[in-house]
VEXVORO-129617 format. One record per atom (N, C-alpha, C): y, x, z; residue in one letter. Coordinates in steps of 0.001 Angstrom, whole numbers, padded with zeros to 6 digits, always signed. Example, Ala and Ser with C-alpha at 12.3 -4.5 7.8 and 13.67 -1.06 7.14 Angstrom:
<rs>
-005690+013190+007800A-004500+012300+007800A-003300+013200+007800A-002250+012850+007080S-001060+013670+007140S+000030+012900+007870S
</rs>
This chain:
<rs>
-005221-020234+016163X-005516-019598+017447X-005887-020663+018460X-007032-020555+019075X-007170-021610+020339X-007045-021017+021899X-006011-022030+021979X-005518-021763+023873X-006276-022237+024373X-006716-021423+025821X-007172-021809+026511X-006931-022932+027731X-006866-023941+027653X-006315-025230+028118X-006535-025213+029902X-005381-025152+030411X-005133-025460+031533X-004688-026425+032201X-006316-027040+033302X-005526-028405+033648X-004644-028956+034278X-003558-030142+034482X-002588-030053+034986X-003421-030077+036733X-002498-029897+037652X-002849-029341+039168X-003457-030533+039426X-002905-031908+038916X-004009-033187+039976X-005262-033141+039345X-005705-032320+038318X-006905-032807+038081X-007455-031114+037591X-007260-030270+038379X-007687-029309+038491X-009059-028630+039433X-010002-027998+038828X-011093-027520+039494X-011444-026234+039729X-011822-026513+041048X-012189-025316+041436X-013125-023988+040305X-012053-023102+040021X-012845-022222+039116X-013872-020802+039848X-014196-021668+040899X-015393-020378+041552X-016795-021008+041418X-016606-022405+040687X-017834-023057+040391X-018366-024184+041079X-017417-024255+042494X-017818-025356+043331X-017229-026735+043072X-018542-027743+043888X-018086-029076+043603X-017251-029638+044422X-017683-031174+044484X-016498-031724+045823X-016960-031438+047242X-018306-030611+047623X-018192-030402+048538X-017357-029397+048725X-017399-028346+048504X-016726-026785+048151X-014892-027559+048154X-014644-028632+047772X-013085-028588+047390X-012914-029262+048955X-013983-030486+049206X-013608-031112+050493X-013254-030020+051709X-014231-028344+051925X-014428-027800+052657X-013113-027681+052676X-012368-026624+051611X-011243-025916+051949X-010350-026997+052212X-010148-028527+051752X-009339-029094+052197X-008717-028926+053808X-010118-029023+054042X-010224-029579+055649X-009825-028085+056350X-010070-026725+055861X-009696-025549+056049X-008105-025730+056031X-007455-026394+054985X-006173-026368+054739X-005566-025572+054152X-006440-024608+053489X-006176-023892+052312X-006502-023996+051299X-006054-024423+050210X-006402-024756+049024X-006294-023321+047729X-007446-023066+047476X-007688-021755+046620X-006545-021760+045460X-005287-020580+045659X-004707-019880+044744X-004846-019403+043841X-004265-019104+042413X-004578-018725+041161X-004813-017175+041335X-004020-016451+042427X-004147-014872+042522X-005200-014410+043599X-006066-015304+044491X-007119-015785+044676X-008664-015522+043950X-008267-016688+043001X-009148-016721+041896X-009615-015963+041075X-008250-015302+040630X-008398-013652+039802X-009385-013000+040702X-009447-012781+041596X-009583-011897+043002X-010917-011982+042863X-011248-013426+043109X-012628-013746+043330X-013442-013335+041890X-012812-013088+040490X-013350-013527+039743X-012959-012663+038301X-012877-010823+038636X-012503-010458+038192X-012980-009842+036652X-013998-010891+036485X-014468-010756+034697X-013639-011476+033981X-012849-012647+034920X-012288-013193+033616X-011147-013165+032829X-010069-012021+033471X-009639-011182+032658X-010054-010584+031705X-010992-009555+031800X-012325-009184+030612X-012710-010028+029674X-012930-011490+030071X-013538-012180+029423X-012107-013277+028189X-010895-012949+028839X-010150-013659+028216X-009472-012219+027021X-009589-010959+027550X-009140-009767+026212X-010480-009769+025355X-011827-009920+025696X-012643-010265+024569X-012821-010958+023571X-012202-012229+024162X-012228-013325+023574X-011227-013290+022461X-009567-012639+022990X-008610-012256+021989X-008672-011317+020988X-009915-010056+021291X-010242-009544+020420X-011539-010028+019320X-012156-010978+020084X-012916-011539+019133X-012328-012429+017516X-011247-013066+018405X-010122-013502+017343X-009953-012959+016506X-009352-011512+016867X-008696-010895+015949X-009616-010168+014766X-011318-009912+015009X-012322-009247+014171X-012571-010507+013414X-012068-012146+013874X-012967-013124+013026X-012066-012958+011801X-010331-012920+012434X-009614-013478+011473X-009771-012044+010096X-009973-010495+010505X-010389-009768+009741X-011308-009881+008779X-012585-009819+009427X-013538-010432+008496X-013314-011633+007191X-013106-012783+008029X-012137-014021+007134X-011024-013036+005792X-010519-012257+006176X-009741-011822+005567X-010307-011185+004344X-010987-010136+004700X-012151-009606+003654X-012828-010730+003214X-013532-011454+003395X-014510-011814+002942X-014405-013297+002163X-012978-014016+002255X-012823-015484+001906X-012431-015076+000254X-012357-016352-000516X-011838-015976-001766X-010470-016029-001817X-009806-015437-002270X-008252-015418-002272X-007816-014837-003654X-006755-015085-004317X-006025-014549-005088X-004510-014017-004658X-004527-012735-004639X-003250-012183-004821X-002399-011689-005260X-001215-011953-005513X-000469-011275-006927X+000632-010825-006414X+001810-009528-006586X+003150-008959-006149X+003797-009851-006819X+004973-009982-005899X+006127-010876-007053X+007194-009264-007224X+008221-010187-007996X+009262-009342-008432X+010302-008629-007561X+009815-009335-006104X+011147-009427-005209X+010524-008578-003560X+009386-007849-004154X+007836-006875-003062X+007522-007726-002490X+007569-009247-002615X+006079-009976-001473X+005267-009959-002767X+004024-011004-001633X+003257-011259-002446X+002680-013156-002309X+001890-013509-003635X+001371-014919-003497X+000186-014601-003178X-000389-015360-001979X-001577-015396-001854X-002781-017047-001754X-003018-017370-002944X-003816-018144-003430X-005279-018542-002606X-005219-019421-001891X-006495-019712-001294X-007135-021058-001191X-008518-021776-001234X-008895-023110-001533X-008189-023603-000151X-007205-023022+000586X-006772-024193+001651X-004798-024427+001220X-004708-023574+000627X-003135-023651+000105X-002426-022436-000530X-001117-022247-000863X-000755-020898-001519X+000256-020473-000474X+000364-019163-000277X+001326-018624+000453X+001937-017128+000458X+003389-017437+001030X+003880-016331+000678X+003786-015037+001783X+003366-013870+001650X+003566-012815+002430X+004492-011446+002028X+005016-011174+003308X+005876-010170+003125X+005241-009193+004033X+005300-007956+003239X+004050-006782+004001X+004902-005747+004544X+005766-005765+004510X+006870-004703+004925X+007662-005423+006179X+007918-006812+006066X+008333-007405+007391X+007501-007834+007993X+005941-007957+007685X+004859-008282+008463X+004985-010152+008789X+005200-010964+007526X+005052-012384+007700X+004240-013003+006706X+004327-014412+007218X+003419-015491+005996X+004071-016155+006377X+003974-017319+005268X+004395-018567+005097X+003657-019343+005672X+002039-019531+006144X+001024-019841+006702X+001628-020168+008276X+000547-021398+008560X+000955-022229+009679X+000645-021133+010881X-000846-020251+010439X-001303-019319+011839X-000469-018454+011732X+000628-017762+011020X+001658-017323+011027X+002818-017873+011800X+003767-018825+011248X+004753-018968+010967X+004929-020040+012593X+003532-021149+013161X+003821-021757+014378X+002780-021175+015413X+001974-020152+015515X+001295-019319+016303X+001341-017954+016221X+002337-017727+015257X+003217-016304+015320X+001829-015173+015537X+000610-015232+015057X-000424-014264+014659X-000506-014031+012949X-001145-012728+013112X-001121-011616+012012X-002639-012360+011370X-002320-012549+010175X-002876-014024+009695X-003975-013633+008903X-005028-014134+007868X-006090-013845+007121X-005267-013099+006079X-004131-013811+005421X-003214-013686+004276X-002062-012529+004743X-001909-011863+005649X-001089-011136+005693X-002430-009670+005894X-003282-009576+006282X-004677-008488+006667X-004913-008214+005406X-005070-009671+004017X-005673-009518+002774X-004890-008282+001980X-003485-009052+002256X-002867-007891+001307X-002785-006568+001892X-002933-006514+002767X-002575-005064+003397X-003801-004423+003101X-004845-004969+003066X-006227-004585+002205X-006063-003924+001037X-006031-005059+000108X-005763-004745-001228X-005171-003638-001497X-003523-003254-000902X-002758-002053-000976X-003975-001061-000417X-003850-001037+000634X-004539-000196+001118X-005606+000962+000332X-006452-000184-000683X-007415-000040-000964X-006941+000781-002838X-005560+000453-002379X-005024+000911-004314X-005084-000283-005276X-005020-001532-004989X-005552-002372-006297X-004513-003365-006095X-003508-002852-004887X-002088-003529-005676X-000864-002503-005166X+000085-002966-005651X+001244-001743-005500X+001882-002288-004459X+002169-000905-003218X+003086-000975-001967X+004445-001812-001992X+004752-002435-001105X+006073-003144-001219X+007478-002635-001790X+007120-001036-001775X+008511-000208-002938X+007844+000402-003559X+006702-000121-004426X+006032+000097-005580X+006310-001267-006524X+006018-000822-007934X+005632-002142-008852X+004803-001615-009988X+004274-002444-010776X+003463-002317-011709X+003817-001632-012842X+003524-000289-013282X+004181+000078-014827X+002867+000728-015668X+003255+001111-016861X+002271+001315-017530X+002861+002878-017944X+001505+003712-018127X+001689+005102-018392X+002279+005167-020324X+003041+006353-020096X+003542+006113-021735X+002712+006887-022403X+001376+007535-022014X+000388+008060-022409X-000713+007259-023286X-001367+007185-022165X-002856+006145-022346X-002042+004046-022086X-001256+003998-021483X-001169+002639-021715X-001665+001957-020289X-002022+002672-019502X-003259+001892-018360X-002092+001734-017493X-002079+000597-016246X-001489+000339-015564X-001693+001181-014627X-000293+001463-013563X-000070+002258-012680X+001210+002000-011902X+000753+002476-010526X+002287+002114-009374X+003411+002675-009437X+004381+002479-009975X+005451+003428-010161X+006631+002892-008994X+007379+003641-008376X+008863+003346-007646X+009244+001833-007905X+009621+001676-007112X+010125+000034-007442X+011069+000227-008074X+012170+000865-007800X+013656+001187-008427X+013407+002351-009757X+011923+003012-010047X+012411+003450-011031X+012506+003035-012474X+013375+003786-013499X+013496+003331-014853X+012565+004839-015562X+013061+004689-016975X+012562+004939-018082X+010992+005333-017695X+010229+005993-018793X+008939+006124-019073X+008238+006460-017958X+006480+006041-017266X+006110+006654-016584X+004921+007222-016911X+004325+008331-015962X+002713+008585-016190X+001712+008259-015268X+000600+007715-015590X-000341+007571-014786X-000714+008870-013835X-001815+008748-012902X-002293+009998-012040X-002894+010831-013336X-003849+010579-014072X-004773+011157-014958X-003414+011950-015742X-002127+011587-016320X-001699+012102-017098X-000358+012712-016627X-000143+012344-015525X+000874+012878-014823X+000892+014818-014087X+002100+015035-014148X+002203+016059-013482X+003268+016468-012516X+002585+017570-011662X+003613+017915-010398X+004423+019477-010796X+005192+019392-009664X+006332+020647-010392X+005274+021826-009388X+004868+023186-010372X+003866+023842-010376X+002773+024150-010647X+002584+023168-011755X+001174+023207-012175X+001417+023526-013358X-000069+024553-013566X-000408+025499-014797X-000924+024620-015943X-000035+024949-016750X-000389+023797-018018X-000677+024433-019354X-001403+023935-020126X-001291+024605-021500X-000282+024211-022789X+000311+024729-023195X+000409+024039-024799X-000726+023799-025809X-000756+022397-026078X-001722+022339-027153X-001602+022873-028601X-000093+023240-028627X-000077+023623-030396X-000334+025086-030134X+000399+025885-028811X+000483+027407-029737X-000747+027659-028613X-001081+027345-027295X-002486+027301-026544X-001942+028266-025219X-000519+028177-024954X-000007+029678-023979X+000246+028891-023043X-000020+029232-021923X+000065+028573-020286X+001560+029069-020254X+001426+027486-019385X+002996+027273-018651X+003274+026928-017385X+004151+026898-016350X+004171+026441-015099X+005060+025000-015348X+004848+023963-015032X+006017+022620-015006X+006487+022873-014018X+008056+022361-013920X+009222+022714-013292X+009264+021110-012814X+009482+020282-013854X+009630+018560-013300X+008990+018166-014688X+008752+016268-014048X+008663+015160-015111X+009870+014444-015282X+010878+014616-016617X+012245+013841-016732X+011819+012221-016736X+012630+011857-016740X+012388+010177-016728X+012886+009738-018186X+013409+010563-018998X+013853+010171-020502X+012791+010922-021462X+012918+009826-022453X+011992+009850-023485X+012395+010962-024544X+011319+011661-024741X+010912+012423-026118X+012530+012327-027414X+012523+010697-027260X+013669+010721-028365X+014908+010246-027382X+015001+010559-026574X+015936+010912-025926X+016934+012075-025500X+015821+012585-024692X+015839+013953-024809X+016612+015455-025256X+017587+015415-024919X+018355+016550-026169X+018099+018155-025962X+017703+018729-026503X+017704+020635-026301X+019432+020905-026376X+019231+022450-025963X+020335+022897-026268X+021021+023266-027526X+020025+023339-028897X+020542+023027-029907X+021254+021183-030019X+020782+020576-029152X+021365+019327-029660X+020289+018272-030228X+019431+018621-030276X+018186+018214-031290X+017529+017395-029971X+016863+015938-030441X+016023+015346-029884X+014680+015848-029657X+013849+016132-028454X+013057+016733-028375X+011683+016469-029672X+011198+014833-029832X+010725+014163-031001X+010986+015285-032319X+012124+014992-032333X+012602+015696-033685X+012069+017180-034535X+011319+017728-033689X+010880+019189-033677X+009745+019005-034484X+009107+019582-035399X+007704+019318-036138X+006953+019455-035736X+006747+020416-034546X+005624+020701-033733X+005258+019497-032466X+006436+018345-032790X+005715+017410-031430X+005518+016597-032411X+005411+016314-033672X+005047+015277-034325X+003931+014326-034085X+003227+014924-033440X+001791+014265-033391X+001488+013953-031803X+002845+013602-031114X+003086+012878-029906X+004012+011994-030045X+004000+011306-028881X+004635+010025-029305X+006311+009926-028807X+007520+009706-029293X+008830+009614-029165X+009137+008680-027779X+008160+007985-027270X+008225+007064-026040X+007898+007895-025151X+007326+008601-025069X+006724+009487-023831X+007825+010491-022975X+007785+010276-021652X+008747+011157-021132X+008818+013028-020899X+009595+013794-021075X+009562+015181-021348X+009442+015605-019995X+008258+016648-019927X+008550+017784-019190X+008828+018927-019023X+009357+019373-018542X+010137+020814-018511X+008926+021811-017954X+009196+022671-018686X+008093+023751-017964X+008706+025347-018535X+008111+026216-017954X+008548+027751-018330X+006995+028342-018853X+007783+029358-019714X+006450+030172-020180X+005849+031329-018763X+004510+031106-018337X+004245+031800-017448X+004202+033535-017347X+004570+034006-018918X+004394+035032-018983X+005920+035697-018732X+006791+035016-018294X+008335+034760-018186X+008744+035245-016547X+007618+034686-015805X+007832+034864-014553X+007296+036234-013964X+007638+036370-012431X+007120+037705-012558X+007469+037975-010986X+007341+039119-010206X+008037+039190-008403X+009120+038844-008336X+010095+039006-008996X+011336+038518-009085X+011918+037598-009717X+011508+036705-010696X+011565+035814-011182X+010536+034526-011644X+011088+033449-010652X+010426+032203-010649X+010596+031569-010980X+010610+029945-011048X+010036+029432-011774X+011744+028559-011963X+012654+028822-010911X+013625+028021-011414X+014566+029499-012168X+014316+030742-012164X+014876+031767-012747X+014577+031761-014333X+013492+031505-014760X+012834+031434-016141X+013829+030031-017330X+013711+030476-018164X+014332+029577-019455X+013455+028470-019345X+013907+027301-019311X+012766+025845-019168X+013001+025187-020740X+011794+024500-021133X+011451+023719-022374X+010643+023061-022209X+011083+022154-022386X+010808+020676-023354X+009495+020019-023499X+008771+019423-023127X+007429+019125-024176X+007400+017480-024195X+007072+016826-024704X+006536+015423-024502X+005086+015333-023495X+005183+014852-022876X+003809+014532-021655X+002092+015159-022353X+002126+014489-023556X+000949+014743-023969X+000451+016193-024476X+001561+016511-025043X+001287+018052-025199X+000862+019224-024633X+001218+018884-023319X+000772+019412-022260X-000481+019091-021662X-001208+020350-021099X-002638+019525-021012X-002735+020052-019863X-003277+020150-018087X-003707+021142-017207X-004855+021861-017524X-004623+023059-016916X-005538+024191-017396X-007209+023972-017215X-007296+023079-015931X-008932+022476-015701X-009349+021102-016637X-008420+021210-017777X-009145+020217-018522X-009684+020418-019814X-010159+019383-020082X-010599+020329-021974X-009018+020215-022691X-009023+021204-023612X-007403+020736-024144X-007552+020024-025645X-009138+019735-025591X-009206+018914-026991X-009610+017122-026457X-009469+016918-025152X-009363+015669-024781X-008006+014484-025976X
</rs>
């Protein structure tokens, strides 16, 4: 950030533009021009000093977008941010850097704008997000920072209410939730691991179960937490706007 440097009073000049005649005059007047004066006389340069701070603030943006940087989440929600002038740490939730235009000019820095970008933009995970992989397709995705067992991506994931099909017998269902335990986890009320059934054979025992009701179950008086709920492994389930031979 550059201050605007103010000279000390003995060697201070007249900021209305005048020389030593202009300073000799008022001497001899015996008034010597005041700083609230000056404002007075000279009221762009207020204007001209919030422009200037906002000019700052669009360079250091730009800079931000546009420099090369590498950024990566750590384990602990900051992040490293890698740049040809040094590496540094940012925290996006307390709004700091490790960076000097940070840390001894206390401004919102190239490296703290970058990451808030990046999130922003989806191409890294929020500070109570972290990196997990869908137990579907495999592709990376933002899951809870604090959560455990299996997750699903957007593409393969589902919300509680949505019309789903079975792929083996082809009869729409409503999902109730996504459990966080796996297929062979899983127990029915016989006792039986959900995996275990012959009809999920051809899904995978890692994948987490969702509960859903048969839609033909429900009715004016009975919804969706009134209905008998079962079981499926993620994949089995397909939403109704998709092909179900994907």
């Amino acid at each position: 950030m550059t201050h605007r440097r103010i000279p000390p009073a003995s060697f201070a000049v007249d900021e209305r533009g005048g020389g030593n005649e202009d300073r000799d005059r008022d001497d001899a007047d015996g008034e010597a021009p005041n700083r609230e004066d000056l404002n007075r006389e000279d009221p762009g340069r207020d204007r001209d000093d919030a422009d200037g701070d906002s000019n700052r603030e669009d360079d250091r943006s730009e800079r931000a977008k546009r420099e090369p940087m590498t950024v990566r989440p750590l384990r602990d929600r900051r992040y490293v941010v890698e740049t040809e002038g040094g590496t540094y740490v940012v925290a996006l939730d307390a709004g700091t850097c490790s960076c000097p235009d940070h840390e001894i000019r206390g401004e919102r820095c190239k490296h703290l704008r970058r990451v808030a970008i990046e999130v922003t933009e989806g191409r890294l995970p929020a500070p109570d997000e972290r990196v997990g992989v869908c137990a579907v397709c495999g592709v990376e995705t933002f899951v809870p920072f604090a959560a455990s067992g299996p997750r699903l991506c957007a593409r393969h994931g589902f919300e509680r209410g949505d019309a789903v099909y079975d792929r083996e017998t082809g009869k729409l269902l409503v999902v109730t939730r996504v459990t966080d335990r796996r297929a062979d986890e899983y127990r029915t009320d016989e006792g039986r691991a959900i995996e275990a059934y012959p009809t999920n054979a051809a899904y995978g025992a890692h994948e987490p179960v969702v509960e859903a009701v048969y839609a033909e179950s429900l009715g004016p008086a009975h919804g969706i937490d009134d209905a008998r709920r079962y079981g499926f492994p993620a994949s089995r389930l397909v939403p109704v706007d998709v092909d179900r031979e994907e």
